[in-house]
Each structure stands twice: as structure tokens, then as C-alpha cells.
TIVO-432097 format. One record per residue: x, y, z of N, C-alpha, C in turn; chain; residue number from 1; residue in three letters. Coordinates in steps of 0.05 Angstrom, whole numbers, plus 32768, in hexadecimal, padded with zeros to 4 digits. Each point is the difference from the previous one (the first is absolute). Layout:
TIVO-432097
n.xx  n.yy  n.zz  ca.xx  ca.yy  ca.zz  c.xx  c.yy  c.zz  mol  seq  type
X  Y  Z  X  Y  Z  X  Y  Z  A  NUM  ALA
...
end
This chain:
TIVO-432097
n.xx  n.yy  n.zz  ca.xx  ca.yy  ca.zz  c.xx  c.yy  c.zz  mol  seq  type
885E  83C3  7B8E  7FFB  801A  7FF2  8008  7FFC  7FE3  A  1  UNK
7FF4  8009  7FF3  8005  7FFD  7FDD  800A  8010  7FF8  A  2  UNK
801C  8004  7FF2  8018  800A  7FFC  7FF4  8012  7FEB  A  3  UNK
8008  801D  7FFF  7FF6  8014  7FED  7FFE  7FF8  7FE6  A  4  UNK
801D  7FF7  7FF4  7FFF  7FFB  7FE8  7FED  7FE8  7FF6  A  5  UNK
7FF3  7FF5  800B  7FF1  7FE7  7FFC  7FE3  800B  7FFA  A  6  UNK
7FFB  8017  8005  7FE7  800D  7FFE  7FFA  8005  7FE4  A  7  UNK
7FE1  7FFA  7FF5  8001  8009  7FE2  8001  8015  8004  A  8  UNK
8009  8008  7FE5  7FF8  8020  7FEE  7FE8  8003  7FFE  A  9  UNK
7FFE  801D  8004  7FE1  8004  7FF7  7FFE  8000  7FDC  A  10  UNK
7FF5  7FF0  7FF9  7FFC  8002  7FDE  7FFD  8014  7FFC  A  11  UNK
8015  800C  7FE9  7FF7  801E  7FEB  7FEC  8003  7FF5  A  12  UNK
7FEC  8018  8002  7FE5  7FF8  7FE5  8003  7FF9  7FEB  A  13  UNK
7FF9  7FF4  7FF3  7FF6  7FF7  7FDE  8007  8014  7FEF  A  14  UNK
800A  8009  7FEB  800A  8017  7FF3  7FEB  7FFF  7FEA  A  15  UNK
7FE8  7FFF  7FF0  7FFC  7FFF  7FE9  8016  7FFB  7FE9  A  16  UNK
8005  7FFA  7FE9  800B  8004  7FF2  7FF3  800D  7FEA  A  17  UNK
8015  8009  7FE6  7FEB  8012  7FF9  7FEB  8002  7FE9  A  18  UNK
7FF5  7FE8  7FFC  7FE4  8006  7FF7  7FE8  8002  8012  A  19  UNK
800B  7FF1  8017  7FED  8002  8019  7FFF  8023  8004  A  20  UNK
800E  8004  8001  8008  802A  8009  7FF1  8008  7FEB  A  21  UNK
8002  7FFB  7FEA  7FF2  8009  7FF3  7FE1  7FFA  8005  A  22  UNK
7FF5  7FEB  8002  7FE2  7FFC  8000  7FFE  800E  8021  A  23  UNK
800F  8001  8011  7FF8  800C  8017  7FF7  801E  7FFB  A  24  UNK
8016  8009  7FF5  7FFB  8021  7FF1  7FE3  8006  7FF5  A  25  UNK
8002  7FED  7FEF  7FDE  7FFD  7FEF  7FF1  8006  8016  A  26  UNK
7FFC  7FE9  8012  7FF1  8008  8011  7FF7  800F  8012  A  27  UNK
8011  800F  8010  7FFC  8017  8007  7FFD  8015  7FEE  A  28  UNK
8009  7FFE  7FF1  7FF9  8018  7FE3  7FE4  8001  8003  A  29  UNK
7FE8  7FE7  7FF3  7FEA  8002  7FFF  7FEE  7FF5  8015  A  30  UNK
8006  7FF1  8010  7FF2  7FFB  8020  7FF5  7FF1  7FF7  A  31  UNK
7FEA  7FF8  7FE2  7FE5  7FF5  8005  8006  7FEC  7FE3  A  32  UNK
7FFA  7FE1  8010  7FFF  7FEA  7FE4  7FE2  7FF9  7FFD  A  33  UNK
7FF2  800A  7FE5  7FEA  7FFC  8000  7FF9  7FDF  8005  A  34  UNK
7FF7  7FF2  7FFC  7FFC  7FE2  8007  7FE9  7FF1  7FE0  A  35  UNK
8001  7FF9  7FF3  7FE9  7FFA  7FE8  7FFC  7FDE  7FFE  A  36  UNK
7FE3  8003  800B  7FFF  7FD9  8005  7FE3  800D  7FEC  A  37  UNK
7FFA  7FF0  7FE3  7FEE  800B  7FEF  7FF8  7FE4  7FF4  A  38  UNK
7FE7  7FFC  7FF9  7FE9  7FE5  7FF4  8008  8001  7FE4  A  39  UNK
800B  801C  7FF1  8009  7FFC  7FE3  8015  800E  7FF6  A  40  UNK
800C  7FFE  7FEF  8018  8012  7FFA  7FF1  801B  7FF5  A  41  UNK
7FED  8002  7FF9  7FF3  801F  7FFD  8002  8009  8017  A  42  UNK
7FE9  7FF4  800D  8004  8013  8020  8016  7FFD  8009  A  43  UNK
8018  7FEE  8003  8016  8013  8011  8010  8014  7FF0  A  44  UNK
7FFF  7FF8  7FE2  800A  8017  7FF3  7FF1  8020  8008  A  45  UNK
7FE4  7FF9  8004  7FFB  801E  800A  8009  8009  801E  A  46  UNK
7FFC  7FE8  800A  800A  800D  8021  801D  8005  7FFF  A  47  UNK
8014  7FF3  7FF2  8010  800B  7FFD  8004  8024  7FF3  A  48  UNK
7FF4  800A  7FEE  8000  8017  7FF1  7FF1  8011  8010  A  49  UNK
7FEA  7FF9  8015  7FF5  8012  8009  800F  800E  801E  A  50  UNK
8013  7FE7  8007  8017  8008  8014  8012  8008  7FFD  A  51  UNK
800E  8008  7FE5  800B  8004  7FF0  8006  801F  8000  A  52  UNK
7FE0  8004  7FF3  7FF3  801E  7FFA  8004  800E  801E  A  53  UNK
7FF3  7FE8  8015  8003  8016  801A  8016  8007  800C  A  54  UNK
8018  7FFE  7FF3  8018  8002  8008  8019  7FE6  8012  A  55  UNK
7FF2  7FEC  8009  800D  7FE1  7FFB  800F  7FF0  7FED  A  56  UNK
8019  8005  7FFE  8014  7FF4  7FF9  8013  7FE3  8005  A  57  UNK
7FF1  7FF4  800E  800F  7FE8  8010  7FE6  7FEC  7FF9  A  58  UNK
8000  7FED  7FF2  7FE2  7FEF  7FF7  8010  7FE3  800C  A  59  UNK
7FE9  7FF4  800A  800A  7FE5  8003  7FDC  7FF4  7FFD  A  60  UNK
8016  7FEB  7FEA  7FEB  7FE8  7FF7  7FF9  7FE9  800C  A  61  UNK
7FF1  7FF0  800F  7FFD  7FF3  8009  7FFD  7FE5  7FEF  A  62  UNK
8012  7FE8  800C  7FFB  7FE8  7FEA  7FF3  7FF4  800A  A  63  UNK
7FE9  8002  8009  7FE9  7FF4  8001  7FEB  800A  7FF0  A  64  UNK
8000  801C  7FF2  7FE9  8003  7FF4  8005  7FFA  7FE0  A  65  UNK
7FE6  8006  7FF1  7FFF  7FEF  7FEC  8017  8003  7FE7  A  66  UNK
8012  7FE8  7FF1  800A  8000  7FF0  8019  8017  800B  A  67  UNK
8010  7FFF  8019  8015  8017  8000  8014  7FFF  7FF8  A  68  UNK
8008  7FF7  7FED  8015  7FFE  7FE7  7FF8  8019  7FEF  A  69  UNK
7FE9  7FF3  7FF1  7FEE  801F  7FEA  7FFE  8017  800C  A  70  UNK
7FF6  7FFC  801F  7FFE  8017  8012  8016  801A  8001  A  71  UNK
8012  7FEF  7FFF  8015  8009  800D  8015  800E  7FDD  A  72  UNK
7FED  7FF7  7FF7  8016  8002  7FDD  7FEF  801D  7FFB  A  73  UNK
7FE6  8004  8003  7FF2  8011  8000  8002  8023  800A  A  74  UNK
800A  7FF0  8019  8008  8015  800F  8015  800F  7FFA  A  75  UNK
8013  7FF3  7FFC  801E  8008  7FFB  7FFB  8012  7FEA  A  76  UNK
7FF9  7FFC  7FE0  7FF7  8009  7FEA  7FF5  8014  8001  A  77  UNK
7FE9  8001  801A  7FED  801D  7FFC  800D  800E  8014  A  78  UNK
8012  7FFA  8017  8009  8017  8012  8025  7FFE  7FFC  A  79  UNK
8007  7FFC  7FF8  8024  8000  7FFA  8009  8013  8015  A  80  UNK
7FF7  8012  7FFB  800D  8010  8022  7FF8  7FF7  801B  A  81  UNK
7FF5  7FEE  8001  7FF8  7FF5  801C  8011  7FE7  8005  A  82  UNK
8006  7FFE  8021  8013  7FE3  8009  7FE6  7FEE  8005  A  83  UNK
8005  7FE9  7FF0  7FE2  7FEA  7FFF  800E  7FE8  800A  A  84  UNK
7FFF  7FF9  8017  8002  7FE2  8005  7FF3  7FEF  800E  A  85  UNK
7FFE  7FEB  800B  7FE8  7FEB  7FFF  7FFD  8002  8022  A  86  UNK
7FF2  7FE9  8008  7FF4  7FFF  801B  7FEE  7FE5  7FFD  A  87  UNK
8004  7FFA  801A  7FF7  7FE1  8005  8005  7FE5  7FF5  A  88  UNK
801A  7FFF  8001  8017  7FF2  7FF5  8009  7FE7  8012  A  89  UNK
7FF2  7FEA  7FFE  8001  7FEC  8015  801B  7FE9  7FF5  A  90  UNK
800E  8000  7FEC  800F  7FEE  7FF6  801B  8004  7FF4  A  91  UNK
800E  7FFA  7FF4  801B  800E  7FF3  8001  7FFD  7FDE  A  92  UNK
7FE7  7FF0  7FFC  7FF3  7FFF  7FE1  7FF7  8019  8002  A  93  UNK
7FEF  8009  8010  7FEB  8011  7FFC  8017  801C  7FF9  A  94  UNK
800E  8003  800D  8014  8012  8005  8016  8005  7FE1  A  95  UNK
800A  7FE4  8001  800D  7FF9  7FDF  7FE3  800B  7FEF  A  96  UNK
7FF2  7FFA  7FF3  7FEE  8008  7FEC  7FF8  8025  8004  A  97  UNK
7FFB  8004  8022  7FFA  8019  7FF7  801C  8016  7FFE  A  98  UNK
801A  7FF8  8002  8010  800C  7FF8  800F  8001  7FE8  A  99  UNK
7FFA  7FE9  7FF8  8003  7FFD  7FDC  7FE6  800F  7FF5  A  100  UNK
7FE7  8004  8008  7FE8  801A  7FF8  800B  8019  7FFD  A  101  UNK
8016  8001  801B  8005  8020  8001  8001  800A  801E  A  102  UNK
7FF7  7FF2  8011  7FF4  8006  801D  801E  800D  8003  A  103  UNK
7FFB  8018  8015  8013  8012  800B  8004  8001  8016  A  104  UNK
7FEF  7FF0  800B  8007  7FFF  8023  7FE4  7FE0  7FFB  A  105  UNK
8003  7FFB  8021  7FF9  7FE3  8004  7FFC  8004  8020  A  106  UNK
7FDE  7FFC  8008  7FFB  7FFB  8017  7FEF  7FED  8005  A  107  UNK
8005  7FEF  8013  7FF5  7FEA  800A  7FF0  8002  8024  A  108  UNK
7FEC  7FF1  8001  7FEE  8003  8016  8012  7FF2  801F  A  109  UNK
8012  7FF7  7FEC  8013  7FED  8021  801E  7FFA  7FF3  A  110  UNK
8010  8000  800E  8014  7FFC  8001  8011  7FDC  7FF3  A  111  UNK
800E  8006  7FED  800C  7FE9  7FF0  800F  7FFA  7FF9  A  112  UNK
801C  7FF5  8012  801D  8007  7FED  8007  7FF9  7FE9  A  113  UNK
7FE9  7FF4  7FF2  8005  7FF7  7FE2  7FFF  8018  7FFA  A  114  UNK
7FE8  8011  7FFF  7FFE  801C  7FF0  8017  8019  800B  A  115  UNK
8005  8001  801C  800D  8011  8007  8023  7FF7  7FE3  A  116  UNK
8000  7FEA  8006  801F  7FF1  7FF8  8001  8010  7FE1  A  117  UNK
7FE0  7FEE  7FF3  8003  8010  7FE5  7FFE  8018  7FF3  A  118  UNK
7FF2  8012  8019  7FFF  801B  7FF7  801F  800C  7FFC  A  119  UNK
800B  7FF6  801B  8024  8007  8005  800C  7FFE  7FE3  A  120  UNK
8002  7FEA  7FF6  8007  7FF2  7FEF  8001  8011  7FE0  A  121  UNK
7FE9  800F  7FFE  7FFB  800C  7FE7  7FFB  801F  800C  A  122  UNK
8009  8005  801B  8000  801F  8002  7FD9  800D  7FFA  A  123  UNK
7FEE  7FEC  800F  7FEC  8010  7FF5  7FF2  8007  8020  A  124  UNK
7FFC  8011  8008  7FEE  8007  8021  7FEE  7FED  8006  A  125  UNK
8006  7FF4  800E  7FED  7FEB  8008  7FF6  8004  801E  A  126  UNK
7FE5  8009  8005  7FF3  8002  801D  7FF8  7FE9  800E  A  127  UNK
8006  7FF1  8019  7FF5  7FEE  800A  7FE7  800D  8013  A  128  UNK
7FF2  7FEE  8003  7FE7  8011  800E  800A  7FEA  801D  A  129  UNK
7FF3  800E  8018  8002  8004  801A  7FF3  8004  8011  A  130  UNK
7FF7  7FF6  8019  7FEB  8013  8013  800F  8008  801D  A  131  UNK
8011  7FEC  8007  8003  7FFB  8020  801E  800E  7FFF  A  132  UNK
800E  8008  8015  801D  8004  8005  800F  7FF7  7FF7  A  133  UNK
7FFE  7FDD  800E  800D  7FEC  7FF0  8002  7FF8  7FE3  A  134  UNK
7FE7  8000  7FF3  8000  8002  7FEA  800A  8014  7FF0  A  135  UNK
7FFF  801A  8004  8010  8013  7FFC  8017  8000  7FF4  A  136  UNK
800B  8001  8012  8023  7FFA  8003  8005  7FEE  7FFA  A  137  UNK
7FFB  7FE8  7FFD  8003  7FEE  7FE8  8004  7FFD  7FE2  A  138  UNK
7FE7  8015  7FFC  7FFE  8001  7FE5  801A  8011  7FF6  A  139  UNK
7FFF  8017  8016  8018  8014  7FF2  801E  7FEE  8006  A  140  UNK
8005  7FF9  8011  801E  7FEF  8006  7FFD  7FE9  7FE3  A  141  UNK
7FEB  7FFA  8001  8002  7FE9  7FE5  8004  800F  7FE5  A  142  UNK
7FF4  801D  7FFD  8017  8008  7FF2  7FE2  8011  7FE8  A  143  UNK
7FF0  8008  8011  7FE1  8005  7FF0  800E  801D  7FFA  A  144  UNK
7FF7  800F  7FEC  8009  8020  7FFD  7FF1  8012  800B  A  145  UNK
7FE9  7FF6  8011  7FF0  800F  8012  7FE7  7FEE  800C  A  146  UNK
7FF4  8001  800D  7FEC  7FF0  800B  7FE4  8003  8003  A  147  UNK
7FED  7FF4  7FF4  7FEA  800A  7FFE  7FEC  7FF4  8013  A  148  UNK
7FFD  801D  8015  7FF0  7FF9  8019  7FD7  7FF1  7FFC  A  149  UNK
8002  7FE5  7FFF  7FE3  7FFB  7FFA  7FF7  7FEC  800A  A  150  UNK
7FE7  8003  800D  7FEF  800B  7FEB  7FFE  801C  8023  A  151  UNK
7FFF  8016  8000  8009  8017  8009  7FE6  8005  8019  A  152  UNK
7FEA  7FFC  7FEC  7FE6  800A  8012  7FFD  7FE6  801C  A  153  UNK
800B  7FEA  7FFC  7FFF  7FF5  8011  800E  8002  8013  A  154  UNK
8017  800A  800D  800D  8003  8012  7FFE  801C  8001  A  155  UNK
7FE8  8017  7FFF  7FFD  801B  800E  8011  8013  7FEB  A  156  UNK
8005  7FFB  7FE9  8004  8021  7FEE  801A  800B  800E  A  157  UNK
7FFF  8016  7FF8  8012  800A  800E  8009  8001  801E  A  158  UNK
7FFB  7FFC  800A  8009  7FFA  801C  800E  7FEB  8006  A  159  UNK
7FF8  7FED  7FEE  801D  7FDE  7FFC  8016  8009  7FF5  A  160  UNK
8005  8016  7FE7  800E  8008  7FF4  801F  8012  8013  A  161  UNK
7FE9  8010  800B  8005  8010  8014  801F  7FF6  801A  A  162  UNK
7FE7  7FEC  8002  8013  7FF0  8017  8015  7FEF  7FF5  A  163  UNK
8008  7FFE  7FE2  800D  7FEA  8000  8012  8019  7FF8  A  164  UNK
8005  8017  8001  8016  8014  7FF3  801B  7FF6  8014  A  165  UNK
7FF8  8006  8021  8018  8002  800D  8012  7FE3  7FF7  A  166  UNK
7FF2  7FEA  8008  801C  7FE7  7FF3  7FFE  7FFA  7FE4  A  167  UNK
7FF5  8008  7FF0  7FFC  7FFB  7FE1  8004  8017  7FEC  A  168  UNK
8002  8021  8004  7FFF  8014  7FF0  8016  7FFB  7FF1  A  169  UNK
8019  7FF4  7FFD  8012  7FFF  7FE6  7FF0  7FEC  7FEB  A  170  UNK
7FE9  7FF4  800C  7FF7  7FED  7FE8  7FE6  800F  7FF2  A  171  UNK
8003  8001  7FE4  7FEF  800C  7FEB  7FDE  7FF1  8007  A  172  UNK
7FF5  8009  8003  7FE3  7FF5  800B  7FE3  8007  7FE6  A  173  UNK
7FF9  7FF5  7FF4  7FEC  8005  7FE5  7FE0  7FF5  800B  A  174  UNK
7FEC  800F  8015  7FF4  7FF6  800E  7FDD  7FF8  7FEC  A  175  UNK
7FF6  7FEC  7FFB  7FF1  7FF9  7FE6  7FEE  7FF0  800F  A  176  UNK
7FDF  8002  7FF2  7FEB  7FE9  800A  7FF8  8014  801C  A  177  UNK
7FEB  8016  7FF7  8004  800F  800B  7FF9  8017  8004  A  178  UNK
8015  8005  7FEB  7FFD  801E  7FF9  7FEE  8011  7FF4  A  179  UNK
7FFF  8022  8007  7FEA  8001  7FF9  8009  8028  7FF4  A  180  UNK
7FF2  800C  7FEF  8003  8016  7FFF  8002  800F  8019  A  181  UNK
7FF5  7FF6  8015  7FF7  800F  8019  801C  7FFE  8011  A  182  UNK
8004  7FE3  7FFF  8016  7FFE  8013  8018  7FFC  7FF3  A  183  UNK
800C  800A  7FE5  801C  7FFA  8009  800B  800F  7FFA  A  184  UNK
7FFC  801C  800C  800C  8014  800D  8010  8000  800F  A  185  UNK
7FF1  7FF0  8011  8008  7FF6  801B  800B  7FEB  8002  A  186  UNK
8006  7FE9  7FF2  800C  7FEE  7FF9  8019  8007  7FFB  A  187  UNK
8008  8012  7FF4  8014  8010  7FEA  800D  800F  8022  A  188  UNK
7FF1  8016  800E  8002  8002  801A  8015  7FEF  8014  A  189  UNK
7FF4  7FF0  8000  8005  7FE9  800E  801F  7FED  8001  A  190  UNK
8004  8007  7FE4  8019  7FF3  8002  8007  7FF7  7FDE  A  191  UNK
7FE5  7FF8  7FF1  7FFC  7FF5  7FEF  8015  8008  7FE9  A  192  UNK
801A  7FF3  7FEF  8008  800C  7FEB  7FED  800D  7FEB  A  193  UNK
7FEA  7FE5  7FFB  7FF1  800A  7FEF  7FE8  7FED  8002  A  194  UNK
7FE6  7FFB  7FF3  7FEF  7FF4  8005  7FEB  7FF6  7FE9  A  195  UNK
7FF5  7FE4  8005  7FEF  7FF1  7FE6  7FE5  800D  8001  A  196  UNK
7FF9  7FFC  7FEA  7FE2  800F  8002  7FF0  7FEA  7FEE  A  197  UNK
7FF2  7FFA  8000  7FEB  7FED  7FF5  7FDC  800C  7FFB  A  198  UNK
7FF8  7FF0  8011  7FE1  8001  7FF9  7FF5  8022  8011  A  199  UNK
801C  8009  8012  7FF4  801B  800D  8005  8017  7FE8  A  200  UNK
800D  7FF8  7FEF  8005  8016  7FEB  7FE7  7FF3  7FEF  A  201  UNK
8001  7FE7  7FF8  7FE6  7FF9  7FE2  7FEA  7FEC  800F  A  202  UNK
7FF2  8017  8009  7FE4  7FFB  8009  7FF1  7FF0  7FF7  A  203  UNK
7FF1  7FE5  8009  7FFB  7FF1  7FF0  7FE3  8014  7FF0  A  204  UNK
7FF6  800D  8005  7FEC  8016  7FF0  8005  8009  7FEE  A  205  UNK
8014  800A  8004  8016  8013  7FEA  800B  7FEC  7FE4  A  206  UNK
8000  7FE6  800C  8012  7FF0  7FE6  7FE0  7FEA  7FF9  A  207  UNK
7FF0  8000  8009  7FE6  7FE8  7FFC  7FF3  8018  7FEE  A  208  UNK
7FFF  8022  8000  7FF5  8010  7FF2  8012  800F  7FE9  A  209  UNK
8018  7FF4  7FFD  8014  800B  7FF1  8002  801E  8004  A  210  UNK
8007  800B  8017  7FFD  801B  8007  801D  800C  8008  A  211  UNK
8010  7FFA  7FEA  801C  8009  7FF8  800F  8013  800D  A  212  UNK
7FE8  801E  7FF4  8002  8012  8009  8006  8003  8024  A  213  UNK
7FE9  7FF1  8013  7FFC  8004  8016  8023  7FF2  8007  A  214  UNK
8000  7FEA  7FF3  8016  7FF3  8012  8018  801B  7FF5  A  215  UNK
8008  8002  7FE9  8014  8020  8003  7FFB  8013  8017  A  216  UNK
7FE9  8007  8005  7FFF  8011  8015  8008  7FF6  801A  A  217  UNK
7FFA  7FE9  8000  800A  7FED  8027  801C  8007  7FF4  A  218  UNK
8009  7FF9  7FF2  8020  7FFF  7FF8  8005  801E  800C  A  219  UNK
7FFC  8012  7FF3  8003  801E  8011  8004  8005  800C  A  220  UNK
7FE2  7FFA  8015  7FF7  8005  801B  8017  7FED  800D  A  221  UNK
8010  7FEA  7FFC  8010  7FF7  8012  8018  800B  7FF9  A  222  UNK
800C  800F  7FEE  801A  8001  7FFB  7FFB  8020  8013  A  223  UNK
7FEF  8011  7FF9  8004  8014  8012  7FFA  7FFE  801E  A  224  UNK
7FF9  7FEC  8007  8006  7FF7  801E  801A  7FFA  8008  A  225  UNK
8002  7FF9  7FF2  8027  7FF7  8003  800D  8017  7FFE  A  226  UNK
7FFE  8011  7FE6  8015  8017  7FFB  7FF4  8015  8014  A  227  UNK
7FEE  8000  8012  7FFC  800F  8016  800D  7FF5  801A  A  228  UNK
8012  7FEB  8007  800D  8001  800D  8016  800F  8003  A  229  UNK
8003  7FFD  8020  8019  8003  8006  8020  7FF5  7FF7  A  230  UNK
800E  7FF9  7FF3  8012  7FF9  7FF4  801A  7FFA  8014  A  231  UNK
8008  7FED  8008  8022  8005  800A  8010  8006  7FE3  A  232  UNK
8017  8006  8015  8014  8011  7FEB  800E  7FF1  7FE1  A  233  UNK
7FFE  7FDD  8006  8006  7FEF  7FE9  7FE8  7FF7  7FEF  A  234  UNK
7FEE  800B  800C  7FE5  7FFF  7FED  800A  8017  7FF1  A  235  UNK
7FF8  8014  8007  7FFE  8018  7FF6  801E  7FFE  7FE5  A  236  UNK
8012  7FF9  800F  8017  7FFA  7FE2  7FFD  7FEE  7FE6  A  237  UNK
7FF0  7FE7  800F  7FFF  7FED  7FEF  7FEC  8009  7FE8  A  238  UNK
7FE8  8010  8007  7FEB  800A  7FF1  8004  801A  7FEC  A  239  UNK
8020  800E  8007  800C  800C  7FEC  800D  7FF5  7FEB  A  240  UNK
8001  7FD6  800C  8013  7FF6  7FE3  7FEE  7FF5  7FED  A  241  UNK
8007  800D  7FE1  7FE9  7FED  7FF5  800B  7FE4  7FFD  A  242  UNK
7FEB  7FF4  7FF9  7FFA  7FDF  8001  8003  8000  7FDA  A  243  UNK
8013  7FE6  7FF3  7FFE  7FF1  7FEE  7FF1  7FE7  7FFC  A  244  UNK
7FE7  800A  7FFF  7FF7  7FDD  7FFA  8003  7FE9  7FF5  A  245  UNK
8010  8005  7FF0  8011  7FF8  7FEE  8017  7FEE  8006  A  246  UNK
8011  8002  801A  800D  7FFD  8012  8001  7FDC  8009  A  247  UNK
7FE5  7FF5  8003  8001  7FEA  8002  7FF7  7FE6  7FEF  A  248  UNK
8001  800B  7FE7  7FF9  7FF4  7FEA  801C  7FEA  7FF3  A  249  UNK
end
């Protein structure tokens, strides 16, 4: 028989510390990270401004699209009240350069303890991306400030989300690759802290016709899907605190 005291402990959760609390806050504050993967720094400067206009405050630049150094210098300059930081961050160069740009948070498509180590390191939110359980909990025990569920549409939407609440709901879940004005209501529903939005917010129609305007209006049409939810009770507080964007600079 194996003597009581010989038994582990159950591990304490992970505490954030607090710039993580802080970008957690953010997040629930605004639910929705627009997503901007753009062919020129004009056009993402407009998709940025036209998500902007529609009430989207959380921009993330992707470093794969064109020149996202300028991109990203762009952005900052024309929206100063908005939290702008990067996405698709495969290296710890990539990470060094766009945080010497300015980047304010840092999400990556998979999990890296180089980047998790260096985000730690300089206090900047760094998301590891994730699909499976295992992977999951990994990312967060390795020390990610939240986890970004992707690519989302492939493992059933909300209903993966859903199911991973009972053993996974203390972990921050950012569900992306995917998403869509339609669904992440229900994503958000589901469990979701908050959620990526990409090509379901900037229609490839909408941005091949420069139709600005239209993408402001998706911007709308999704934020009042959201603010027509139901709220738990730490939503509903968090969305009384305002947000400093300013905060992670």
C-alpha cells in the first residue's frame, strides 16, 4: 500500500502575474482580436481603420504579410488608442524585431519555449497556439498568457470549445482560423475568453473592392452579436473597467 504522504499534491493553478492580468482584462473587456494578414501596407492600414471605425480595438498584425515592420509602424501612428500586436510569429527573431517595432502582445500558430521564455522575459503577452488537450495544457503550464485554440473550424466550433470547459475552463482559450461574424457568439458562448477574426470579418470582396465602409459594418454587425449576449457576472464587471492601451507599450 503506498503510504499517504508519498502521494503527490495536486499542483496549484498558474497565477498570472501581472501584466498577464492585465492583458487577460483587455480581453475580456473587448472579446474580439481583429486578425490583419494584407498584400500592402495601404491595405492593411485600411483594414486596420475600417475595424477600427467599427468599434475593434485589439488589431493583430500578422508577420507574414507584406513588409510588417512598416505595417505595423503605420498602424500604431494612425490608431494610438488601439492595443496592436503581431501574429504569426514562428521564431524568437521574429518576436525580438517586432517588439523593438512596438508589438504589444505576440501570437504564434504553435507552441515554442523560445518565444514563451522571451515573452516572460520582457513582460510582453505572448499566445501559444494549440488544438488538442494535450497540447493545451502544455502551452499554458509552459507558461503561454493564454492559448490560442487553432485552427478552430477544424475540430467542430464550438462544441470542441464546449467540451474542453469541464477539465480546461481555468485556461484562457482565444479560438482563431475560423471564425466568423456568425459564429463567435457562440464561440464567446462556449467558453471562449475571447476570439481571432481574420478573413470572416475582411471578406476577400470587401478588401479585392476596397469596400472599407462594408468591412466597418461586419465590424458592427459582430460586436453587437456579442454585446447581445448573455454575460456571466465577471464579464459583466470586467466590461465596466476601462482598458489603457497604453498599458503594454
Amino acid at each position: 500500500m503506498t503510504a499517504l504522504h508519498s502521494v503527490p499534491q495536486r499542483l496549484k493553478p498558474r497565477q498570472p502575474v501581472e501584466y498577464q492580468q492585465r492583458w487577460l482584462r483587455t480581453l475580456r473587456s473587448h472579446r474580439v482580436i481583429a486578425v490583419i494578414r494584407a498584400e500592402t501596407v495601404e491595405i492593411g492600414l485600411n483594414m486596420a481603420l475600417a475595424a477600427a471605425e467599427g468599434g475593434i480595438h485589439l488589431l493583430e498584425i500578422t508577420w507574414n504579410s507584406y513588409q510588417p515592420v512598416a505595417l505595423l509602424q503605420a498602424i500604431q501612428q494612425a490608431l494610438p488608442h488601439c492595443t496592436v500586436g503581431v501574429g504569426t510569429i514562428l521564431t524568437e527573431e521574429n518576436l525580438r524585431v517586432a517588439i523593438a517595432t512596438g508589438a504589444q502582445f505576440c501570437f504564434s500558430p504553435h507552441t515554442s519555449l523560445d518565444l514563451l521564455n522571451h515573452g516572460r522575459t520582457v513582460h510582453i503577452p505572448t499566445v501559444a497556439g494549440a488544438m488538442t488537450p494535450t497540447e493545451i495544457l502544455t502551452a499554458w503550464e509552459a507558461g503561454a498568457t493564454s492559448v490560442k485554440v487553432f485552427p478552430i473550424k477544424a475540430f467542430g466550433g464550438a462544441t470542441y470549445l464546449e467540451c474542453l470547459q469541464g477539465p480546461m475552463g481555468h485556461i484562457p482559450l482565444i479560438p482563431s482560423g475560423g471564425v466568423t461574424v456568425e459564429n463567435a457568439a457562440d464561440l464567446l458562448a462556449a467558453g471562449a475568453t475571447a476570439v481571432g477574426i481574420s478573413s470572416g470579418l475582411f471578406e476577400d470582396g470587401h478588401v479585392r473592392h476596397q469596400d472599407w465602409r462594408g468591412i466597418q459594418q461586419r465590424a458592427v454587425q459582430l460586436l453587437k452579436s456579442i454585446h447581445a449576449m448573455p454575460l456571466a457576472p465577471e464579464f459583466k464587471r470586467f466590461n465596466k473597467e476601462p482598458v489603457d492601451h497604453a498599458q503594454f507599450k
